[in-house]
N, C-alpha and C positions, 0 to 999 in steps of 0.2 A: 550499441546495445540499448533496449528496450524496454524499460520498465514500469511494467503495468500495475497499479497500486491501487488497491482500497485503503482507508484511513483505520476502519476499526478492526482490519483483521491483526493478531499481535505478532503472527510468523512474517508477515509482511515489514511491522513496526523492526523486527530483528533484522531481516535479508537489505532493508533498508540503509541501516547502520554498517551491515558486516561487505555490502557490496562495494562501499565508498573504495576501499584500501585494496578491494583487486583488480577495480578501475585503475589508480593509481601506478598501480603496482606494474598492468599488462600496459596502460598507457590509452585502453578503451575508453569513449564518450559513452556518457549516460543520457539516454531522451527521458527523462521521468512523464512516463501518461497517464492521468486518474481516469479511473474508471469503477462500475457499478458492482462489487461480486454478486449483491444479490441478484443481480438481474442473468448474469453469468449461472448463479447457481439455479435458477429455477428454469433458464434453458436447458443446461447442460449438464448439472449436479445437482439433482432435487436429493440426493440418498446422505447429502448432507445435515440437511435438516433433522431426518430420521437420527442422524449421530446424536447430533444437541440433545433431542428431546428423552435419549436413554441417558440418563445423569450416573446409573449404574455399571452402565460398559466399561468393563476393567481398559481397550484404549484409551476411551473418554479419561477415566480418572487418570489412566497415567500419562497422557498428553499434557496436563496442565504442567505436572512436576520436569516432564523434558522440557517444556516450553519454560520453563524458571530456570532450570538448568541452564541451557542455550543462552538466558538471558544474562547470569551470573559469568560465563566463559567472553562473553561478550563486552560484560561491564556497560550494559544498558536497564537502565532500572523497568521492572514490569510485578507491577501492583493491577494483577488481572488474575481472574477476571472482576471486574467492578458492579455494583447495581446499575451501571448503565449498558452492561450485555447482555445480549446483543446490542449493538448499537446502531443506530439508524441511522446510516451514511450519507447521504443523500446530500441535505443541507451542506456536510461540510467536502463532500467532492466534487458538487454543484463551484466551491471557492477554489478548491483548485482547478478545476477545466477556466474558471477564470481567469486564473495567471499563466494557463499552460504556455501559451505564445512567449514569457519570460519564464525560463529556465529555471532562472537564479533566485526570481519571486518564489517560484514552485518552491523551487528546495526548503527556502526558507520558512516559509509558510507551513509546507506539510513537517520538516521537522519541528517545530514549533508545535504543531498539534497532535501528532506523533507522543511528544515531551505530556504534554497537556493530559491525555486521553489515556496514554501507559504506566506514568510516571504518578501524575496527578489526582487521577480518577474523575476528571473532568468529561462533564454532559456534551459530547462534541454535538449533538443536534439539537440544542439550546443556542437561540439565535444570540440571546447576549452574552453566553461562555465564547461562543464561536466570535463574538466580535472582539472581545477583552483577549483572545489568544491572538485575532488577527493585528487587535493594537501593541500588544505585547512587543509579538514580533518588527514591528515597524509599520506597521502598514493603519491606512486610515479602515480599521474595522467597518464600520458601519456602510462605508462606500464601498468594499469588497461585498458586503452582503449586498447590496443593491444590485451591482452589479450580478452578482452570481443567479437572480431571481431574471435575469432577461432571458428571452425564448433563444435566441445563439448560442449561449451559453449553458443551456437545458440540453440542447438539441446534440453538443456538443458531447455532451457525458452519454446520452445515450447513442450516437455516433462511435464514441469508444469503447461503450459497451461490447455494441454488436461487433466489434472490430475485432475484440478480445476472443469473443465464439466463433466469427469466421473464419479466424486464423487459428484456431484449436485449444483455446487457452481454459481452463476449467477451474479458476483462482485464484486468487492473489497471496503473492505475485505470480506476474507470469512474465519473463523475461523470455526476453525475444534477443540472439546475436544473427546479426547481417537479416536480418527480417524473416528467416525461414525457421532457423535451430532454434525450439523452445526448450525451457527450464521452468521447472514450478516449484517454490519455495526456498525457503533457510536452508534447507540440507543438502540442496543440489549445486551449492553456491561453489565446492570445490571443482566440480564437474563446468560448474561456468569459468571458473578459473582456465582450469584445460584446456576448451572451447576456445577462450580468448589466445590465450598464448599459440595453439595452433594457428589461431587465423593470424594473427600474427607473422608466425614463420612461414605460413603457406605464402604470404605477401610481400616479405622481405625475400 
């Protein structure tokens, strides 16, 4: 299993938390891969934007309240939306295509700002919030940001971007099983449930 992840989207910050325990559960691996939405949505989803900018759209208004909802079922704190939304991703998914080659960096790192950005209300595209989160977590902050400014590691995010659209994905998350079956989002998390435990018995 697949999962494609922006840092500032908050359905993302949820399907993140609530995917762990049906991993476990079905006995599925996680790839965690960061990537761009915005670059996603302005290929593939400009009518996004349009959403945002109607602040009166009875969705719009009631999105936030399911999105708190979701969050409270969940028992993940979510103090969104913040004066840092939208939030300008780049910087800190530049830090995880970083770590992607370590797994377990990943994990730790994007929970960690996940925690920071949802929880905190923390500027994730402030390069000295972004290094105080990445020393938090363990990591030498300031050499993660260095690192994350190299051209392979640029090249890298936008490599996953496009990987995200050529393979049909239109947001984060976009979860991918056995590399074909996509899912998008928190709500379809039961239906990847399903998914899993078929492939499963179709293999056993």
């Amino acid at each position: 299993m697949e999962f494609f992840f922006d840092l500032s989207s908050p359905w993302t910050r949820l399907a993140f938390h609530n995917i762990q325990p049906i991993a476990l559960e079905t006995g599925a691996s996680i790839v965690w891969r960061p990537f761009l939405v915005g670059g996603v949505f302005n290929a593939v989803n400009p009518t996004v934007y349009a959403g945002r900018a109607d602040a009166d759209n009875p969705k719009h208004r009631n999105t936030f309240k399911w999105l708190k909802d979701w969050a409270r079922l969940a028992e993940v704190p979510m103090n969104f939306p913040s004066r840092h939304h939208p939030l300008k991703s780049v910087r800190a998914m530049r830090a995880c295509c970083a770590l992607e080659d370590d797994q377990a960096a990943l994990f730790r790192f994007a929970e960690a700002a996940f925690n920071a950005y949802f929880g905190d209300k923390m500027n994730l595209d402030d390069a000295e919030v972004l290094t105080q989160v990445a020393d938090a977590a363990g990591f030498d902050g300031a050499a993660l940001l260095r690192r994350s400014e190299q051209d392979e590691v640029k090249l890298r995010l936008r490599a996953n971007t496009q990987e995200v659209i050529d393979r049909g994905g239109f947001g984060s998350p976009s979860i991918f099983i056995n590399k074909t079956d996509l899912y998008f989002g928190n709500d379809q998390l039961p239906i990847v449930r399903l998914a899993l435990q078929e492939s499963v018995a179709r293999a056993s």
